[in-house]
N, C-alpha and C positions, 0 to 999 in steps of 0.2 A: 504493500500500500504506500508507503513512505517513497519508494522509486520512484512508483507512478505520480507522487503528488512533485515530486521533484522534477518528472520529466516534464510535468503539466505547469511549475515555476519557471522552468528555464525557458519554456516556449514561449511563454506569456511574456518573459523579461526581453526575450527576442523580437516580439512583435512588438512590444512599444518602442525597441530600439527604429526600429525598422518603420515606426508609423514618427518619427520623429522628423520635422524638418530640416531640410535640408541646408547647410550652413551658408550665407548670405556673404556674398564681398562686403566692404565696407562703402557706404554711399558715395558713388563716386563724384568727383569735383562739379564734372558735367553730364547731367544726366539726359538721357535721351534727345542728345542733338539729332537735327532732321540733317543730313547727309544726299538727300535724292525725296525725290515724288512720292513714291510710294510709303503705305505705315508703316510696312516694317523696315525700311530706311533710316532707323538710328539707331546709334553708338552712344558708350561710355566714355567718358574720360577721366583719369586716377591720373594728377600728377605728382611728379619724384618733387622734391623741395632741394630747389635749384636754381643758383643766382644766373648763370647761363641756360642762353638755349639747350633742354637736354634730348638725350636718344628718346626714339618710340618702340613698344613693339606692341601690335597690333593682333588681339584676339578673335579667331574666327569660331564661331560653336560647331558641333557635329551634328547627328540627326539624323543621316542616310538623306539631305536635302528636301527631308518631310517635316522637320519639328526640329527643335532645339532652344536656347537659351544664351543670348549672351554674356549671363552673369552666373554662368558653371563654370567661369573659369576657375583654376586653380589657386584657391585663396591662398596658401603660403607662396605660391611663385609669384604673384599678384605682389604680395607683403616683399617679397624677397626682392623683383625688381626694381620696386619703390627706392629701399632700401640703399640699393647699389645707386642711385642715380637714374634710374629710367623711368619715366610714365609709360603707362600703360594703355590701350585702349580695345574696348570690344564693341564689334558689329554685328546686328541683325541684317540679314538677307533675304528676300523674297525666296517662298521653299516652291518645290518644286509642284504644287497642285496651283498654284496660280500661277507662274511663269515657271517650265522647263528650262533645261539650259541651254544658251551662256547665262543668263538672267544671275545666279546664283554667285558667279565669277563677275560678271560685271560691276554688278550691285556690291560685293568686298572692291574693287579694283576701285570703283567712286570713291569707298568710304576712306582708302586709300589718302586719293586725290583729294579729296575734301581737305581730310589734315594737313595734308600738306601746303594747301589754299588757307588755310588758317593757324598755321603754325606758331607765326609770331602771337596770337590769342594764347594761345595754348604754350607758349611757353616748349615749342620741341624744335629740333633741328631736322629740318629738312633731308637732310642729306644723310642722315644716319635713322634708319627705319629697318625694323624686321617683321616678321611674322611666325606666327605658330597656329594650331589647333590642330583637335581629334577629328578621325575620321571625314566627315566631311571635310569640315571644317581644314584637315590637314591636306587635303587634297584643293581645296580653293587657295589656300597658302603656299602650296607647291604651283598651280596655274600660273598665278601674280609672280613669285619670283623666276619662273623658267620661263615665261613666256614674254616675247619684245613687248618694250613699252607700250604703252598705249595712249601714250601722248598725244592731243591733236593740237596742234599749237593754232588753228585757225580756225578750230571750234567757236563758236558763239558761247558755250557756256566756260565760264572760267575753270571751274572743277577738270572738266576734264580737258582742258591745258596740260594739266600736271603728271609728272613723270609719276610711272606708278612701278618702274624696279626698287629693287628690297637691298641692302646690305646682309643679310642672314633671313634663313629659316629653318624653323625648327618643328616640321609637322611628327605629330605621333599616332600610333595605329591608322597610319597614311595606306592608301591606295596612290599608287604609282602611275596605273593607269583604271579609268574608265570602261574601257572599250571589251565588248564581253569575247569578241573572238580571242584578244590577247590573254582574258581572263581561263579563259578555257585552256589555251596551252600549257600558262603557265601552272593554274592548279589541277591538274587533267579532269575537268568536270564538263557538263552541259547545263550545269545549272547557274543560272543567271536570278543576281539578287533582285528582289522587287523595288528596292528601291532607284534601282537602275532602268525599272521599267519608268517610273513616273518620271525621273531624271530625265531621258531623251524623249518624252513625252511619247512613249509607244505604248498599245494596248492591249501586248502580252508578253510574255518574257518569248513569245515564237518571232517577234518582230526582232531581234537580233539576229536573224537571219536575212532581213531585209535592206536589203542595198542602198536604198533612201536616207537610210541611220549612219552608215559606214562613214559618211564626213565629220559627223557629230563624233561619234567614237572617236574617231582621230585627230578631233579639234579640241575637246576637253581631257586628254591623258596628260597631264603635266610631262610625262617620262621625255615624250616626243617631241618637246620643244626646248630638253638642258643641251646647252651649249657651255662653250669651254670658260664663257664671260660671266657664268650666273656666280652667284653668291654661296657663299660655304653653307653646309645642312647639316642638322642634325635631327638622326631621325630614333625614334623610340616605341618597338609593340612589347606590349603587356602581354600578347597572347603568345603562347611557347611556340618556339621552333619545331613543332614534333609533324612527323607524317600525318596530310592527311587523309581521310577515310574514302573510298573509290568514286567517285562521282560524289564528291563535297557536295554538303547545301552552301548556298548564300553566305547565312549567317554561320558559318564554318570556315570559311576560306576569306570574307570580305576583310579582313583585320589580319591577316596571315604575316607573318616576315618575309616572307618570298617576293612581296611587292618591296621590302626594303634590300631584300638580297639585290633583286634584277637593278634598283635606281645606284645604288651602290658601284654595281659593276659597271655600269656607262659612265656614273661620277668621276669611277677611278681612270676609265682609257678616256675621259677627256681633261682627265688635270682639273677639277671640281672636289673642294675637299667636301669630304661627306663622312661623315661618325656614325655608326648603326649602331645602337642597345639595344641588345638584345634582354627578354626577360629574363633569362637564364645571367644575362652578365649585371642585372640589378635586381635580386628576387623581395628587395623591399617595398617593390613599387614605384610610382611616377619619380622618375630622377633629376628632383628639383633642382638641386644645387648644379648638375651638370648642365639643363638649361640657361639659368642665372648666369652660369661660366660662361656658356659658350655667347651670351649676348651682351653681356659684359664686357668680353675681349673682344668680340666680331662689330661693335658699336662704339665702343671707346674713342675712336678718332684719332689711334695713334697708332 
């Protein structure tokens, strides 16, 4: 009897852990600036306390481009970059039931240019700017640094005048690429995640066999556009290195290292430094401090 009423304490202690809210950033300096047209068109802004213009680095949320939050960032790296000298800031993005992609990449790439269009407000330097986020999020943050500027210097709008290359990034449990035929080679699967249906705005995971799609696949894989010019990376999954399972689902393969193995190996044959952590190489979790590091030396300005 005494076991069972202990199994039936520990569950109960479990579930109120687990019905507990979830811990909040701290309010940031500027809250929900408008960035672009659309509502979900703004960002946060945390700034470092700084007699000079300081570094930025720039949060993207995750979500499979269906949902997310731009204030799940990670509150001790939040705390941590402060700390060091950096402000920080995070963007919402239109997901992908109202506008498919590029919309998603575009909409970060404004928010971008925005800051940068308003820099001296904000107290940052221009010229030294990074990026990070999960999954999606790390895959929008890989587009923006590997992909040409997208400057238009003769635009009418001023925003996007502005240069939107990156000094560093640092995406984690990142996808490499998009594109589901690459997907398939590389985890030997046929299964195509769903979120990748809504993504390229097709209306079943069979339409990745449609040749209509095949420009989009290969216009949204970040892998496709590193060159020998981009910015140094650092990339980090939580999910193990292990084999796997014959024809993977979606949510089996979407988060794999293998997307960090393949970005790795093109990093290196084109002279792109690139750091891969593995979870087996940090089994304590998100690797705050080597983030902090690496944006702290890659943004310094010396």
């Amino acid at each position: 009897m005494w076991g069972c009423l202990s199994v039936v304490m520990l569950l109960s202690a479990f579930t109120a852990l687990a019905q507990q809210p979830r811990p909040q950033p701290p309010a940031p300096d500027y809250a929900n600036v408008r960035y672009g047209p659309h509502e979900r068109n703004v960002l946060d802004v945390w700034l470092a306390k700084s007699a000079t213009p300081a570094p930025l680095v720039i949060y993207y949320h995750g979500g499979g481009f269906r949902g997310g939050d731009k204030r799940t960032l990670n509150l001790e790296l939040l705390e941590k970059l402060r700390a060091n000298g950096i402000s920080v800031a995070a963007a919402h993005y239109r997901l992908s039931n109202v506008a498919p992609y590029p919309a998603p990449m575009l909409d970060c790439a404004r928010a971008l240019q925005f800051l940068r269009l308003n820099s001296a407000q904000y107290n940052i330097d221009p010229a030294r700017v990074g990026a990070f986020g999960g999954s999606a999020g790390a895959g929008i943050s890989q587009w923006i640094a590997y992909h040409d500027d997208l400057a238009d210097a003769a635009n009418a709008d001023p925003v996007l005048r502005q240069s939107t290359r990156l000094s560093a990034v640092a995406p984690f449990n990142a996808q490499s690429s998009y594109d589901p035929r690459f997907i398939k080679k590389l985890m030997n699967t046929d299964q195509v995640h769903p979120a990748l249906v809504a993504f390229f705005g097709m209306s079943s995971p069979a339409d990745a066999g449609d040749a209509r799609f095949f420009p989009l696949f290969e216009d949204s894989s970040p892998i496709n556009f590193l060159t020998a010019d981009d910015p140094s990376i650092l990339v980090f999954f939580s999910q193990r290195n292990d084999p796997l399972p014959a024809n993977s689902s979606g949510e089996e393969h979407i988060h794999h290292p293998k997307f960090g193995v393949v970005l790795k190996e093109k990093a290196d044959r084109l002279g792109v430094e690139c750091t891969l952590i593995m979870r087996e190489d940090h089994p304590e979790g998100f690797p705050v401090d080597r983030f902090v590091e690496f944006f702290r030396t890659k943004l310094s300005g010396r």
